[in-house]
N, C-alpha and C positions, 0 to 999 in steps of 0.2 A: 635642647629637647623641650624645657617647658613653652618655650614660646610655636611651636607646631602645635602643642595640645591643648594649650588654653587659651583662651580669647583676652586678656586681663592678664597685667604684667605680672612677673615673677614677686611682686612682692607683695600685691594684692594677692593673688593666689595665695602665695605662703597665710596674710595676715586673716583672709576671710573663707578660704575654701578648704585648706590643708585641712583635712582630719576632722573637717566640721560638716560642709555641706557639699553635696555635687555641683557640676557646674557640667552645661552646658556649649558648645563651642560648635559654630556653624561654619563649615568649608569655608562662607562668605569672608569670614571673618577673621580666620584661619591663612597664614604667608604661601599653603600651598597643601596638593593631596600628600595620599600616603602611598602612592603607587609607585616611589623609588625605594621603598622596603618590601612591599609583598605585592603579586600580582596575580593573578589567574595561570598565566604562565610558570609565575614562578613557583605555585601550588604544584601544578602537574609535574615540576620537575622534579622539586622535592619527592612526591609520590613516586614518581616512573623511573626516577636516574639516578637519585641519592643516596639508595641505602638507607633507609628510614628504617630504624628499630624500632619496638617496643621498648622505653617507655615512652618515646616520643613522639606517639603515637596512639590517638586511643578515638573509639566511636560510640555514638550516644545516638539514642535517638527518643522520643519524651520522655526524657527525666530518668532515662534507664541505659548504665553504663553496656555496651557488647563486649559479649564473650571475645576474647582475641582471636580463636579459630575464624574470628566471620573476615577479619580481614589479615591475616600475617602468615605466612608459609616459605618453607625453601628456597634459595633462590639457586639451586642448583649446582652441578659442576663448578667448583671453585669456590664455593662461598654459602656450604652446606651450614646455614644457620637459619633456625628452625624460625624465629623473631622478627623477622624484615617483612617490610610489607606486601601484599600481594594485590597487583593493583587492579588489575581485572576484579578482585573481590570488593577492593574498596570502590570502585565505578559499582557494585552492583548493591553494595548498602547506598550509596550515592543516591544511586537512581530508585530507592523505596524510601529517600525522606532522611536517613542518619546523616548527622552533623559528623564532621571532620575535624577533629584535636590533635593541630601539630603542636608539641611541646617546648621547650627548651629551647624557642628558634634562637635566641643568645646564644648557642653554643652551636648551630647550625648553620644558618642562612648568614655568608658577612654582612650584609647591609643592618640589618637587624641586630649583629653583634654587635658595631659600630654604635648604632643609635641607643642602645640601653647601655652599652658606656657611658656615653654620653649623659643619659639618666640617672646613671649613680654617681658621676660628677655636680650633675643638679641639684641635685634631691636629699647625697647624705644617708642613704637607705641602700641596702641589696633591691634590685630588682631583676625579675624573667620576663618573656615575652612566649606567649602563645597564641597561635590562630586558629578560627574557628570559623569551618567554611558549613553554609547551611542550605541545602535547597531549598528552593521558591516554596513559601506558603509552611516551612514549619519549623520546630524548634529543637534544641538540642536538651536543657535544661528547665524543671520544673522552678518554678519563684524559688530562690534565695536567697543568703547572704556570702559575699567571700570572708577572708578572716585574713585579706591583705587589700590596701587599697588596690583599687585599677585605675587605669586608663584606658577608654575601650577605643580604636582609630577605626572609623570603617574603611577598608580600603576599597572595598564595588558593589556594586547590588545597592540594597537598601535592609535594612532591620527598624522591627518596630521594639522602642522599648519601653516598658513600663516598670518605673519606680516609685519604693514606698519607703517611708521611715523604718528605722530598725526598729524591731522587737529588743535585741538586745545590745547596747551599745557598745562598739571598742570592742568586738570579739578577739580574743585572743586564738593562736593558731591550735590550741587543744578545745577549743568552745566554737567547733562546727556547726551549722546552719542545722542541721537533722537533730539535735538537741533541743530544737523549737519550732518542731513540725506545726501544732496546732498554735499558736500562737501566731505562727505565717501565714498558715490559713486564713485567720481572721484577718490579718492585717489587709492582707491583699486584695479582700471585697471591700474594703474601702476605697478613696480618695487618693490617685497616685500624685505624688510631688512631680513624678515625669512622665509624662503619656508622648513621646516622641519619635517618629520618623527621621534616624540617620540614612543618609545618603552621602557617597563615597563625599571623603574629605572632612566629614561630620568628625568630633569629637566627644568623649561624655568621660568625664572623672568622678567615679565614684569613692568615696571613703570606703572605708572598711565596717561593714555591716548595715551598709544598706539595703533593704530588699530591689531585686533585681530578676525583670525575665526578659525573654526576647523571641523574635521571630522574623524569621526573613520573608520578605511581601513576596514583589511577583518574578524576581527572576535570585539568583542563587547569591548569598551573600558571604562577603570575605572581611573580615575587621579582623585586629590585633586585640591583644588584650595585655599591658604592660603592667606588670604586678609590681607591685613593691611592699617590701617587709620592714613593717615600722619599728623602730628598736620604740622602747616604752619606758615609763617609768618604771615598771614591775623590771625589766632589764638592768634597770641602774640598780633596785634591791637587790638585784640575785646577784650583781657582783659585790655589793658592799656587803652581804652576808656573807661570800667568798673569801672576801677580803677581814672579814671578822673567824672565819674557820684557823687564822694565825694565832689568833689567841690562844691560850692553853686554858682559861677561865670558862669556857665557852665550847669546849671540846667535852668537857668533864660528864660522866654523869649525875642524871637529877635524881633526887633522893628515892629510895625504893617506894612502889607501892602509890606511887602518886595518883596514878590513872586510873585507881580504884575509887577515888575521893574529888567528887567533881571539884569543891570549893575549895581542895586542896591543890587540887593542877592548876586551877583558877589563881593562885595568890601566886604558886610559886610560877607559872607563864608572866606575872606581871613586875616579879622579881627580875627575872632575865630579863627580859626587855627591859627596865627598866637601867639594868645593869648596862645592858646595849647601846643604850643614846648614850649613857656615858659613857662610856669606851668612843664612844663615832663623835662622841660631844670633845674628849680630852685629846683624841688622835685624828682628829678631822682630815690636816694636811695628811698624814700617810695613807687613810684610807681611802679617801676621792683619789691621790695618784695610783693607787694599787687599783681601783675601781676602775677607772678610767682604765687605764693596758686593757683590762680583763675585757671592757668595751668595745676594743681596737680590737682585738683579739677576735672577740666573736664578729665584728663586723668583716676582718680579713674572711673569716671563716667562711664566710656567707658573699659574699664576691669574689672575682678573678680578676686578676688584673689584665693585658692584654694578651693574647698566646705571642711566644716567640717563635717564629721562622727556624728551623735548626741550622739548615744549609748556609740559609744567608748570614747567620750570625757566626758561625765556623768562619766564613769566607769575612766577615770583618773582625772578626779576631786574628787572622793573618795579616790584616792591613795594620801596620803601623801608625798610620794614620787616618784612620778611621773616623768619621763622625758618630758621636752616637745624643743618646737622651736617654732619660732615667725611666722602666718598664711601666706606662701609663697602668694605673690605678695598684700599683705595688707597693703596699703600706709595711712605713720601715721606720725604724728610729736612729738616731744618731748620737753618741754618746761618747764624749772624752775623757777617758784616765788613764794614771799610771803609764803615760809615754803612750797610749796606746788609744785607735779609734774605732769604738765596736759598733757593728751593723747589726742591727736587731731586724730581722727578719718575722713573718710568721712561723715559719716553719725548722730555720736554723740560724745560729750567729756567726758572725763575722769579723774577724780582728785586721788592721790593716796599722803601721807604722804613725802616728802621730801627724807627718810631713804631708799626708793623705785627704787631713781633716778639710781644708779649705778644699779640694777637689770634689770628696764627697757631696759638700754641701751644697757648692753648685751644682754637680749632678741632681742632688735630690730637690733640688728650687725647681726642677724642671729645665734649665737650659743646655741647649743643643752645642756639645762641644767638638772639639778634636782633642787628641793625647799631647801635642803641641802646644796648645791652648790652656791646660789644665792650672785654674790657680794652684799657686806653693809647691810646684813639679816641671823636672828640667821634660824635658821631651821625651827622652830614654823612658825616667820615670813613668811618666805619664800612658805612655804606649803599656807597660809594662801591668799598669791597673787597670787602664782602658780592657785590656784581654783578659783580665781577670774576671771583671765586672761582667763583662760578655758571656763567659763559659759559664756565671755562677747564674744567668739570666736576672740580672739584676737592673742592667744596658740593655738595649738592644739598639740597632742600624738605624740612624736617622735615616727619614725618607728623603729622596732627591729632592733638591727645588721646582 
């Protein structure tokens, strides 16, 4: 993924751009467009043939979100849901200048769920993808900042964009851009760090809270916008405070009447904390591992792994011999006791016979087996977890050669 988006290898990126500064990236320069994920056709289809809901859906035109009535209504006989779009309405905000916010295309459009897989194999971060289609000559968004990095891909037309330093750095996702209306203001009659013309194949990564507007020139423009949600250091405190909620020291209440007495709250806050480093200072090892889960945890939380196919995977769980691989991007642990091999799942666990444990492990290395094939299991056996693994979507169907 990162090598389509940035001109500068993955480790320069990581070491000079990641979370620091934007970067630029010219088609030129670029292994190729972005028109095998989005296209003008593939806009219209989405709008005309897909079933497009609200919230996947939304229209702007300067700086000012539209009522949903202007574009979303019935789709009639068989499919009386009041949310879907109505595209006759959406051609006619189209055609007076509103910008076009498909949402969530990672859960819609395959090629696009694909590629932001991809991204969060990259990156280590959840990310979304939405597009933003704009007529000639206007804009959808007044100057702001996001409060996740982007990646903006122009996919046709052209946008002008212009950028400026942040007002406020490293915004967090409750410390929105409209919290520093006047201070964007000023920022923006200044000096932009990017006064530039993307044209399709163009790239731009912006950090998270850098100021940011755009406009599409002279014919209608179509770019991506690839979000990603940066877990932070503030992330690793709120689980190692989590992981301090075990305490029973720390649970207690603080002495009556403190909040009456500024110098009073003042000594006994420096108390507790103080108490805190040593607890996290004498039990380090349990609470980085306790922290760390609660990490995995919310990072499951916040991605998918790949959808499973129902049919197909019924129809390899009847196969005895089956090929399959372990469900791309399905964060799991593996753990041996007591005779026994548990599967940590996000959402549920898993116990399987001891005999299992080598099977598992391959599976979850990521390689492509048969039930046959399974290290420390006869073929019976094998077959046996292979179908298990399947119905619990844990497997799914390798694809053909």
């Amino acid at each position: 993924m990162l090598s389509r988006c940035s001109a500068v290898d993955a480790q320069t990126f990581a070491d000079q751009y990641w979370g620091r500064k934007p970067l630029l990236s010219s088609a030129a320069d670029l292994p190729r467009d972005f028109s095998d994920l989005l296209s003008p056709g593939a806009v219209d289809e989405l709008i005309a043939e897909r079933g497009v809901r609200a919230p996947f859906i939304r229209l702007a035109r300067d700086g000012e979100i539209l009522a949903k009535d202007c574009y979303l209504g019935p789709a009639g006989f068989g499919a009386e849901i009041a949310d879907q779009v109505d595209s006759a309405k959406v051609l006619a905000e189209l055609a007076t200048g509103a910008t076009v916010v498909l949402q969530g295309l990672h859960r819609l459009w395959p090629p696009v769920i694909d590629f932001v897989r991809d991204a969060v194999d990259d990156l280590g971060h959840p990310v979304q993808a939405n597009a933003y289609i704009t007529p000639p000559g206007n804009r959808g968004f007044d100057p702001h900042y996001d409060v996740h990095d982007v990646f903006v891909l122009q996919v046709s037309g052209q946008k002008r964009w212009v950028v400026h330093e942040p007002v406020h750095h490293h915004p967090l996702p409750d410390q929105p851009w409209t919290q520093h209306r006047a201070a964007i203001d000023q920022r923006v009659r200044g000096e932009p760090v990017i006064d530039a013309v993307l044209n399709a194949g163009d790239a731009l990564y912006l950090p998270r809270g850098w100021l940011h507007a755009a406009q599409a020139l002279d014919t209608t423009s179509i770019h991506l916008t690839i979000g990603v949600s940066s877990t932070t250091g503030l992330d690793v405190a709120r689980a190692v405070l989590d992981e301090l909620s075990r305490v029973e020291a720390f649970r207690r209440s603080l002495p009556m009447g403190i909040a009456a007495d500024q110098d009073e709250t003042a000594a006994t806050v420096t108390k507790v904390m103080a108490e805190m480093v040593a607890a996290l200072r004498d039990n380090a090892a349990t609470v980085s591992t306790g922290a760390a889960a609660r990490l995995t945890d919310r990072y499951a939380g916040l991605t998918r792994p790949v959808a499973v196919r129902p049919l197909a995977t019924l129809s390899a769980a009847a196969d005895a011999d089956a090929e399959v691989r372990w469900r791309r991007g399905l964060v799991a642990g593996l753990d041996s006791s007591d005779g026994r091999v548990v599967l940590r799942l996000p959402d549920r666990t898993i116990t399987f016979p001891a005999s299992c444990a080598g099977a598992l492990r391959a599976l979850h290395r990521g390689e492509v087996v048969r039930s046959a094939a399974l290290p420390g299991l006869d073929p019976a056996d094998g077959a046996v977890l292979i179908r298990r693994l399947l119905k619990e979507a844990v497997v799914v169907p390798a694809p053909a050669p």
